[in-house]
N, C-alpha and C positions, 0 to 999 in steps of 0.2 A: 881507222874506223870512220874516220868524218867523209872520206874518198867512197868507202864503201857505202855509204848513205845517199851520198851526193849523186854516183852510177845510179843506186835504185831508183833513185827520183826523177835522173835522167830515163832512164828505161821506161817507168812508167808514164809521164810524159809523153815518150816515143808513141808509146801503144795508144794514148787516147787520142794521138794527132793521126795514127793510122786509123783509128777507126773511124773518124770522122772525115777521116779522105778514101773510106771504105764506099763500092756501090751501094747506094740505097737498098740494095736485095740482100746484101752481107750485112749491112747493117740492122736491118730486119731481125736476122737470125740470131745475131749476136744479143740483140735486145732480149728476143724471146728468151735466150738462153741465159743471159742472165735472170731475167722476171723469173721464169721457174729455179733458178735455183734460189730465190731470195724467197717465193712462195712459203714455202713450209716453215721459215722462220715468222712472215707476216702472219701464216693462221695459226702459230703458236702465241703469236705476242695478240693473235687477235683474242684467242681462246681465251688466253689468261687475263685479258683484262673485263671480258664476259664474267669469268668467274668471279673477278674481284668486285664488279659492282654487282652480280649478286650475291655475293657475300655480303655487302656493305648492306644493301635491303633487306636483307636475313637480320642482320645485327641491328639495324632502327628499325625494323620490325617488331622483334623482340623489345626494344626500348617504350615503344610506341604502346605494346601490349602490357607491356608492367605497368605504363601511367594510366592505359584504363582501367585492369586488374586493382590500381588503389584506387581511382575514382569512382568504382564500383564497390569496392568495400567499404570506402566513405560514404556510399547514399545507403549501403545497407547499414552499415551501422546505425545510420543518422534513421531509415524507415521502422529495425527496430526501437528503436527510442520513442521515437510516433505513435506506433503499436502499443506500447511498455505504457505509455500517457494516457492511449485510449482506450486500455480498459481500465484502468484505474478509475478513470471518469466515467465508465460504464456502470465498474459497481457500486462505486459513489451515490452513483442516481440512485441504480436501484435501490438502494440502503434509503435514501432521501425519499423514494416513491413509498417504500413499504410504511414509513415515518408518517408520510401524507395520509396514506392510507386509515393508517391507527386514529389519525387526531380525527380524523373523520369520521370514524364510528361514536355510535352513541356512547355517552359517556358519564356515569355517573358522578363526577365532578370535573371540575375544570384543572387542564393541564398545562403546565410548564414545561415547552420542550429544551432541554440545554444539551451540554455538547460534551462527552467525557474528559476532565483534561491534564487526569493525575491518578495514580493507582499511591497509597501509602506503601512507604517502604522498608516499614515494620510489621507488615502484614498486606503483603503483594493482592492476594487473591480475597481478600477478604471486605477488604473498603477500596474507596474511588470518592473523587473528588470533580464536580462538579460548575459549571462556568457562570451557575444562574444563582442568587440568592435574595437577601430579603427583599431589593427591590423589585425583584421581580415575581413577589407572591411566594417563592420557596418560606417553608417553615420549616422547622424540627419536628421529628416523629411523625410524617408525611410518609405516603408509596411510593415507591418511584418503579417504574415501569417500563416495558420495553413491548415495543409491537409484535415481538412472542410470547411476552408475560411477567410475571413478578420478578424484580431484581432486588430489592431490599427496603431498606428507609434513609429518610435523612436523620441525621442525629445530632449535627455542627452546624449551625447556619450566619455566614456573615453576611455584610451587605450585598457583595455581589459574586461568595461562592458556597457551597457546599461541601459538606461530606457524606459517603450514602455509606450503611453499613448492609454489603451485601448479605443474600439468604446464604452464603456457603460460612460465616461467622458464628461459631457457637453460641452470642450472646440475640441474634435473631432468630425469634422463634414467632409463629403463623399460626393461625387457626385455621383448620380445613376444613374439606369434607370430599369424600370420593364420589367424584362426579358421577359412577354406573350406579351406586349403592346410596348414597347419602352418608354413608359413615363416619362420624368425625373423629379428627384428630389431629397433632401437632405438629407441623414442620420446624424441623431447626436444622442449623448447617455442622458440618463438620468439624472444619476449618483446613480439611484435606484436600485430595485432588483424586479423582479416578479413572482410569482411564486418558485421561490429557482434560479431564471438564470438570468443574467444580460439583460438590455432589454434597447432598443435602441428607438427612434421614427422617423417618415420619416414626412418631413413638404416642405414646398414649392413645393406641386403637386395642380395641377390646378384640380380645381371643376370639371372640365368635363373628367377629364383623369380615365381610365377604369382600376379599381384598386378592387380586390379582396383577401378577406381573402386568403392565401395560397400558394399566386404570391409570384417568389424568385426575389429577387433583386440583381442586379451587376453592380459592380463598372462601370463608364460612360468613365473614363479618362479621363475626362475634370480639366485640373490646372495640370497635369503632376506629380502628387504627389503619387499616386494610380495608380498601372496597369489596363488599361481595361479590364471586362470579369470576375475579381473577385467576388465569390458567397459573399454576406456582409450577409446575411439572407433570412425569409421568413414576409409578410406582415401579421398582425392578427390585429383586430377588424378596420377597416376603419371605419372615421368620417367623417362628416362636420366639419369644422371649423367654431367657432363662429362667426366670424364676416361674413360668408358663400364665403369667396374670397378663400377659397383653403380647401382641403381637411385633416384630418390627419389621422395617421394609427402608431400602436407600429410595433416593426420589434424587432424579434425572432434573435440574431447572430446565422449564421451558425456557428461559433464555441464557445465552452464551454467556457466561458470566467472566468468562475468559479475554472475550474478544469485544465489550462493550464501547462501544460509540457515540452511542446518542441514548439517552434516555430520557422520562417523562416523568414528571412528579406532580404529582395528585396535590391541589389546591383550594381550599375554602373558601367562599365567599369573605371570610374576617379575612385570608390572610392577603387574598387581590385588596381588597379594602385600607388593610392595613400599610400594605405595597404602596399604593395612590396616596396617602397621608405622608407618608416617609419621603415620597417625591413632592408635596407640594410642602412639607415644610423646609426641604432644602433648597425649593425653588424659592419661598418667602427670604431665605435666612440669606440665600447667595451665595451659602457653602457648598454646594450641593458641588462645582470642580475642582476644590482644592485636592492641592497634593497631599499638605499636609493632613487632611482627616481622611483622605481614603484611603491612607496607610493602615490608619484606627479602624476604617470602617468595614476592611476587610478582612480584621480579626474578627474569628469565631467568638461565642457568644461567651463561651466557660474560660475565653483568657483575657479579658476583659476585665481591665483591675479596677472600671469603676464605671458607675453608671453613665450610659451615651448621653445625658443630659448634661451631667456635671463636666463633660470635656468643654473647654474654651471655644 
């Protein structure tokens, strides 16, 4: 075996010493003839490696395109978010502008505006609790109001919060009158819900008094408790009354008693008055930041186990 290796190697040898002692014109041929036949192996290895690095730019292409594909879904996420922020602050305002608006009409007493900051949770839709209190002019049995109209009363008042007992509560009841007609009579709340909106009813209207689905209602100012002139609502489905001695009808609140935010509370001159005393005897006294009495001072008035004078 090793003999027959040794002859190949000898042979081959031979042939490359002949063809370099071949004429340059044989030698030519032979070149060529080899070139072509090594050809079609070069344009295959050339093809194949064309393909391979476009394959490769196919594939970081693709890679290339996924990382803007999530950096593209990272700005959109992130723009709705932006979006999501600014309407929020859009309707904010407007809620803020309509608020401006109201404290700006003429106004039959002076207003407290405070900020909703509690619904009770033994009666969700009926009361709401309130940011503003005695120092800041809130009193008990006060209107409180909204820049679409009557929302209830106060009925709790600490130092610096409230409790409003809304018009949808069976124990708040209104003096009215229908605004097309003059006709009076009484609002009071259900303590239901209809439709998705809290819903009120009007009772002690006389049988013969001209009372139509759509007629707005306003407060009468009779008992001094309620400013006269206040929109309370709108009247919907008017009844007989069973026993036929007076009429009934549900009443729509002018405002959303569902969705409250901000509301205003009707003020007297004693109770701003009274507000200004309360701040400058805690300014004399130097209690006016402790911790320890504002704890007291923001109990309501009916849990209060002993007069604010006698506290230390």
């Amino acid at each position: 075996m090793k003999e027959r290796g040794w002859i190949a190697l000898c042979v081959l040898a031979l042939g490359v010493l002949a063809v370099m002692n071949l004429p340059e014109s044989a030698t030519v041929r032979v070149k060529g003839a080899i070139r072509d036949g090594v050809s079609p192996l070069q344009a295959g290895v050339r093809g194949g490696m064309r393909e391979l690095g476009e394959t490769w730019r196919y594939v970081r292409g693709i890679g290339d395109l996924a990382l803007e594909n999530r950096a593209l879904s990272e700005e959109i996420a992130y723009l709705r978010g932006e979006l999501r922020v600014a309407r929020e602050l859009e309707e904010e305002n407007r809620k803020l502008r309509d608020q401006l608006g109201f404290l700006q009409r003429p106004q039959p007493s002076q207003l407290v505006a405070c900020e909703v900051i509690g619904r009770d949770s033994t009666g969700w839709w009926n009361t709401a609790r309130i940011d503003k209190g005695r120092r800041a002019g809130v009193a008990a049995g006060r209107a409180v109001l909204t820049a679409d109209g009557l929302a209830g009363r106060t009925v709790s008042v600490s130092d610096r919060t409230a409790d409003v007992l809304l018009l949808s509560d069976p124990a708040c009841k209104v003096s009215v009158r229908i605004e097309r007609t003059g006709a009076s009579a009484v609002v009071e709340g259900t303590g239901g819900l209809g439709g998705g909106e809290s819903f009120c009813r009007l009772v002690h209207l006389s049988p013969k008094a001209d009372v139509r689905d759509g007629d707005e209602i306003m407060t009468s100012g009779m008992g001094g408790l309620f400013p006269k002139g206040v929109l309370v609502g709108t009247v919907r489905n008017v009844r007989p009354e069973a026993s036929g001695l007076e009429q009934l009808a549900d009443v729509e609140p002018a405002a959303n008693l569902d969705l409250l935010e901000y509301v205003f509370v009707s003020a007297t001159a004693a109770d701003l008055a009274a507000a200004a005393e309360l701040a400058a005897a805690e300014e004399a006294s130097g209690v006016g930041g402790a911790d320890g009495l504002a704890d007291l001072a923001d109990a309501p008035e009916d849990e209060l186990a002993e007069p604010a004078e006698e506290q230390p």
